[in-house]
C-alpha positions in Angstrom: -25.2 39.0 52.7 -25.5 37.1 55.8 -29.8 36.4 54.8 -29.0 35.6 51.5 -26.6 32.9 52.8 -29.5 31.7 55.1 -31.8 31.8 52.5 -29.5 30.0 49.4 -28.5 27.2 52.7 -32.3 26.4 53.2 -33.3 26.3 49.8 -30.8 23.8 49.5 -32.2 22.2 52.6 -35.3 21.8 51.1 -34.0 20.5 47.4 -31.7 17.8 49.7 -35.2 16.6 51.4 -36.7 16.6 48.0 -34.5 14.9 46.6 -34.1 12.2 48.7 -37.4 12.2 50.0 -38.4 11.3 46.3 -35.4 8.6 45.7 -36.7 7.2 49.6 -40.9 7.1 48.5 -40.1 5.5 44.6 -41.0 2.1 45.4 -44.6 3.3 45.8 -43.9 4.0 41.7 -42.9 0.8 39.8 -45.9 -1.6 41.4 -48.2 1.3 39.0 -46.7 -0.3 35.9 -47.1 -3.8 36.2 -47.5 -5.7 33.9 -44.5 -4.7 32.4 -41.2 -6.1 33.7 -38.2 -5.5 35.4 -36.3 -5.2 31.8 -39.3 -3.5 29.9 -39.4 -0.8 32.9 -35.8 -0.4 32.8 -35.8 -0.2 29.1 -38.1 2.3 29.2 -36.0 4.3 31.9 -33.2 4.6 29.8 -34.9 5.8 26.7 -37.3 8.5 28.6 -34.1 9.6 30.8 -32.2 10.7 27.9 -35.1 12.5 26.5 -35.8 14.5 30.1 -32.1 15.0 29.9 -31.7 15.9 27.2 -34.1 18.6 27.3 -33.3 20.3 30.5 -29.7 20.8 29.1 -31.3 22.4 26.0 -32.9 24.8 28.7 -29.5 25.2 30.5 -27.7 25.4 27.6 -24.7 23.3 28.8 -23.1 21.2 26.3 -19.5 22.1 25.7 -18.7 18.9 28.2 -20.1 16.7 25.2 -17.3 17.6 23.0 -14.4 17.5 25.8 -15.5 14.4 26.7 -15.8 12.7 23.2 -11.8 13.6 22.8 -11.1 11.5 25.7 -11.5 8.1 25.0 -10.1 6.8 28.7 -12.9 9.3 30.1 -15.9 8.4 27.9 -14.6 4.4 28.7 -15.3 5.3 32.3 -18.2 6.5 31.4 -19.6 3.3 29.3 -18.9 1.4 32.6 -20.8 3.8 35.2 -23.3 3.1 32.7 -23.3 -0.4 32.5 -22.8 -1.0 36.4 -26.0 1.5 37.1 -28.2 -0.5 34.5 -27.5 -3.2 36.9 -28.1 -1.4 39.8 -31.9 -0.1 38.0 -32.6 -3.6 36.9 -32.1 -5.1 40.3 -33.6 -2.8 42.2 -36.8 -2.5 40.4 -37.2 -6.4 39.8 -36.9 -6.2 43.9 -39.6 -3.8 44.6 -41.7 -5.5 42.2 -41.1 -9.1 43.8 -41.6 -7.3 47.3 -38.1 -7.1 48.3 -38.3 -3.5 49.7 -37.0 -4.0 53.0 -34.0 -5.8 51.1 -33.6 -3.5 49.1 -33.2 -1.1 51.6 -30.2 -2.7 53.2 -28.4 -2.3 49.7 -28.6 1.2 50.5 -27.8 1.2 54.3 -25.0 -0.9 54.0 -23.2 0.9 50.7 -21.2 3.8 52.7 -19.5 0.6 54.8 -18.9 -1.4 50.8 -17.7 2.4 49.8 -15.2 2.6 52.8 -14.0 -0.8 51.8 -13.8 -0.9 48.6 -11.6 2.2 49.3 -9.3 0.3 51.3 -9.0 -2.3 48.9 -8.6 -0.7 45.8 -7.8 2.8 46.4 -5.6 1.8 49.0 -7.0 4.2 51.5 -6.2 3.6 54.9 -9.3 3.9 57.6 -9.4 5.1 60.9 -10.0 2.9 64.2 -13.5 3.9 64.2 -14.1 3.2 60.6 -12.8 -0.2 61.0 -15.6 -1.2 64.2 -17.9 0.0 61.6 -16.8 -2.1 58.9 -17.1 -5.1 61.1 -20.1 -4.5 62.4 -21.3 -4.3 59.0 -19.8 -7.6 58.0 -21.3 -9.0 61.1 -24.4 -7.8 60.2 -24.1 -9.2 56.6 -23.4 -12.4 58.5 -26.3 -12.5 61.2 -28.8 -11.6 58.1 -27.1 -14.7 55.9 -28.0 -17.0 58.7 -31.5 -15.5 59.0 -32.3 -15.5 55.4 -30.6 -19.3 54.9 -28.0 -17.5 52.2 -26.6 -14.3 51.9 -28.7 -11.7 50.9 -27.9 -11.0 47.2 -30.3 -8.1 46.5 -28.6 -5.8 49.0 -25.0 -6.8 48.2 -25.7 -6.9 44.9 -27.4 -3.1 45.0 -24.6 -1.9 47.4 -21.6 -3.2 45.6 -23.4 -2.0 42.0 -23.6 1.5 43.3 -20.2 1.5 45.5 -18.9 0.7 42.0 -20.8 3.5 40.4 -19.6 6.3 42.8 -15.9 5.1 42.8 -16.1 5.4 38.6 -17.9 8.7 38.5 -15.4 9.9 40.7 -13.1 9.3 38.5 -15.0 10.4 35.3 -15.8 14.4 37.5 -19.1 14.9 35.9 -21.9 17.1 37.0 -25.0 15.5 37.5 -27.3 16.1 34.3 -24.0 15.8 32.2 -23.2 12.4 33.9 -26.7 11.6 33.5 -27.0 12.4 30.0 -23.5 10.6 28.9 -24.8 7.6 30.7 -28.5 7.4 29.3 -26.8 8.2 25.7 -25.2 4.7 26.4 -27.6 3.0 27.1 -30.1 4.7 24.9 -29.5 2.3 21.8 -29.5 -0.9 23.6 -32.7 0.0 25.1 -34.3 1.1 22.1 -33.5 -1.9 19.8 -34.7 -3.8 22.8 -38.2 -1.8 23.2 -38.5 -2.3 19.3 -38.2 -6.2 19.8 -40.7 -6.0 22.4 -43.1 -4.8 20.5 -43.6 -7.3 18.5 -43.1 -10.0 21.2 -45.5 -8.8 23.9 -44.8 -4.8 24.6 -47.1 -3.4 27.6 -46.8 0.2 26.1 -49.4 0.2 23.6 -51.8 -2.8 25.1 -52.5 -1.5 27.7 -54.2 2.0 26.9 -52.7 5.4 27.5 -52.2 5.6 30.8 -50.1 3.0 31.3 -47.8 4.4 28.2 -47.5 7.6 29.9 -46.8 6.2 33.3 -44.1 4.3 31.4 -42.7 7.5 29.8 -42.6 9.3 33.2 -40.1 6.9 34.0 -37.7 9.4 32.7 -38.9 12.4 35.0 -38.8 10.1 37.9 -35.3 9.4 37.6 -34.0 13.1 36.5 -36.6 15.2 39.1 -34.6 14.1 41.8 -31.3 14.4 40.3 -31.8 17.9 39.4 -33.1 18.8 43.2 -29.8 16.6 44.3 -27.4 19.3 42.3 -29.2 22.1 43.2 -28.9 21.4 47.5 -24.8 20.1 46.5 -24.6 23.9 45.7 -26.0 25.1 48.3 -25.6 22.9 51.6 -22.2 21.4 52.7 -21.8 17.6 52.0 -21.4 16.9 55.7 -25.1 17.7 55.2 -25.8 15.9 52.6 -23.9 13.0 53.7 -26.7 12.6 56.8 -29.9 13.7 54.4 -29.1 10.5 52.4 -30.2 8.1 54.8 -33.9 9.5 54.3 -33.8 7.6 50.9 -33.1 4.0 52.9 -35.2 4.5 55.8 -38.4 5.8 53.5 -37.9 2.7 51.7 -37.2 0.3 55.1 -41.0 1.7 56.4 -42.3 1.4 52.9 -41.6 -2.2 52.9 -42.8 -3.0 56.8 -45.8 -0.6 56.9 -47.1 -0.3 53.3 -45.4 -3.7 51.6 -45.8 -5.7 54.8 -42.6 -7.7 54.5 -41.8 -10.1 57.2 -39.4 -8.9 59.9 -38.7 -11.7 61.9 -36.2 -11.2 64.8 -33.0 -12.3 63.2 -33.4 -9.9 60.2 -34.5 -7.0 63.0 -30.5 -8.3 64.5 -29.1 -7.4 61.1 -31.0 -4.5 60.5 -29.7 -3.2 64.4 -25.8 -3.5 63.4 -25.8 -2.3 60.2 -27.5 0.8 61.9 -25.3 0.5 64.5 -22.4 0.7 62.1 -23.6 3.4 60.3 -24.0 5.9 63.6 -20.2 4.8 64.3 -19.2 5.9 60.7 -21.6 9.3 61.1 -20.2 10.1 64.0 -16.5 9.8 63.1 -17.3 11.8 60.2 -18.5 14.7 61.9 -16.0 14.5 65.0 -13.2 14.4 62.1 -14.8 17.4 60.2 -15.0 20.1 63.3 -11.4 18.4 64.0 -10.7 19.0 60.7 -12.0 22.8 60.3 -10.8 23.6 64.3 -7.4 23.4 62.8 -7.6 24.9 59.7 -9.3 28.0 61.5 -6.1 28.2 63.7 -3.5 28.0 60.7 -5.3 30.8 59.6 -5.1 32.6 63.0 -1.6 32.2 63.2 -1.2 33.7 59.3 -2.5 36.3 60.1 -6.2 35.4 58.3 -8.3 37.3 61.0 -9.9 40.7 60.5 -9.4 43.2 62.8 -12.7 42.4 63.5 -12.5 39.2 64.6 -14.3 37.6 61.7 -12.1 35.4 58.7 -12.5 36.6 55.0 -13.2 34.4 52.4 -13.3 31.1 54.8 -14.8 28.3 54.6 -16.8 27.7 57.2 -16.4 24.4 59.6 -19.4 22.7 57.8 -18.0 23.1 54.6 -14.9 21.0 55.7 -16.6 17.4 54.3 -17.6 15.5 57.2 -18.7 13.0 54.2 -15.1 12.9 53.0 -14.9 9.0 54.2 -18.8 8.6 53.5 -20.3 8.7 49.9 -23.3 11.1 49.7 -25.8 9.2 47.1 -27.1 10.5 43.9 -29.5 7.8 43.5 -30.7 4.6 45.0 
């Protein structure tokens, strides 16, 4: 039992470094399909997603969410925005890469656990612990610093961090799987995107001037969004989230080298200053996390002590271990950058 465990825990290892391994080298993807744009690419995305999605749920046979969720109008509302905030989050994020924002774009994703912990104060009310709050001014600090560097604020990485902070705080709400989410989302957008693609083609489409090649790197759009998605449900399963919640800074430092070493952004010193306090930040949030989490399962494995939980043996049945207590509780794990 105990190998199998082992065995399940690094498969889901392995899915969690896929997964965000893939999310962390995508920039290397959208430069292959210039010339189309930012909002032919995206268009594209949305179409070929549903299709992908649509057929891996056809494999799984998983569709009696569709129904349940069509009776819920409040639900299915939630859903129209996830979709409508992640569009923007796609858009922006592939017009960066292909304007050679990486490193920018990046920071969007560094710095959306410290949005996520705010926005949770703000809206959700939630009240943060000491250490949480020195990260969440370090961050602004660092928001600051990079402001002075850049000669304005830099819009790409708010506007990707507080895109996809928004985006986790609805799905929360909506409790999706993955795929389904997925699915729900690309079915909203599918329309849109398709009357747009039909337009295009008569004003300038890239998808049929430009041989086959180019079509088909446009159509694998749609794996390249749900690939990772899929490997990203299949570690959730398997490893806790404390785990996760460290495996997703691969996906932002991946991109952070892409831009410096492949991309050769600029990194002149002030933006290296910004860079070090939102990193800075983000250690002080991990390791709060984590000290709360063995906190956390430390006590729950004496309540069960002292109800009489423990085997004669020694060993507790049916526990959960100390991992599985979230260490991510207070920091998002991403589903996609």
């Amino acid at each position: 039992m105990a190998e199998k465990s082992k065995i399940e825990q690094r498969a889901g290892l392995l899915n969690g470094f896929a997964a965000y391994g893939m999310w962390g080298l995508v920039p290397l993807f959208w430069p292959l399909l210039k010339p189309a744009g930012a909002m032919e690419i995206l268009a594209h995305r949305m179409v070929w997603s549903l299709v992908i999605v649509i057929a891996t749920l056809l494999v799984m046979r998983r569709w009696a969410w569709a129904g349940e969720l069509l009776r819920r109008p409040r639900r299915l509302g939630l859903v129209t925005i996830a979709a409508a905030v992640i569009t923007v989050n796609w858009g922006v994020y592939i017009w960066a890469v292909n304007s050679r924002h990486v490193v920018e774009a990046s920071l969007g994703y560094f710095i959306n656990p410290l949005v996520t912990i705010a926005m949770g104060v703000l809206i959700l009310k939630e009240r943060l612990r000491p250490v949480q709050w020195a990260a969440v001014g370090v961050g602004f600090a660092a928001v600051v610093v990079l402001a002075v560097g850049y000669g304005q604020p830099p819009w790409i990485s708010l506007c990707l961090a507080f895109s996809f902070a928004t985006y986790g705080l609805v799905k929360k709400k909506v409790s999706l799987g993955g795929v389904e989410s997925l699915a729900a989302e690309t079915a909203v957008q599918f329309v849109p995107a398709l009357v747009y693609l039909l337009w295009l083609s008569s004003h300038g489409s890239t998808f049929t001037a430009h041989g086959s090649g180019h079509a088909a790197l446009l159509a694998a759009t749609g794996v390249v969004t749900a690939l990772p998605l899929v490997c990203f449900g299949a570690a959730a399963i398997r490893v806790p989230l404390s785990t996760l919640g460290l495996l997703q800074y691969l996906a932002p430092v991946f991109q952070f080298l892409l831009g410096i070493l492949y991309f050769h952004e600029a990194m002149p010193p002030e933006r290296w200053a910004g860079f070090a306090l939102v990193w800075i930040a983000l250690v002080l949030l991990t390791w709060d996390a984590l000290r709360t989490a063995h906190r956390t399962a430390r006590t729950l494995r004496a309540g069960l002590e002292t109800s009489g939980a423990v085997v004669a043996t020694g060993t507790v049945g049916a526990t959960p271990g100390a991992d599985d207590v979230v260490a991510g509780s207070d920091q998002p794990v991403q589903a996609r950058p």
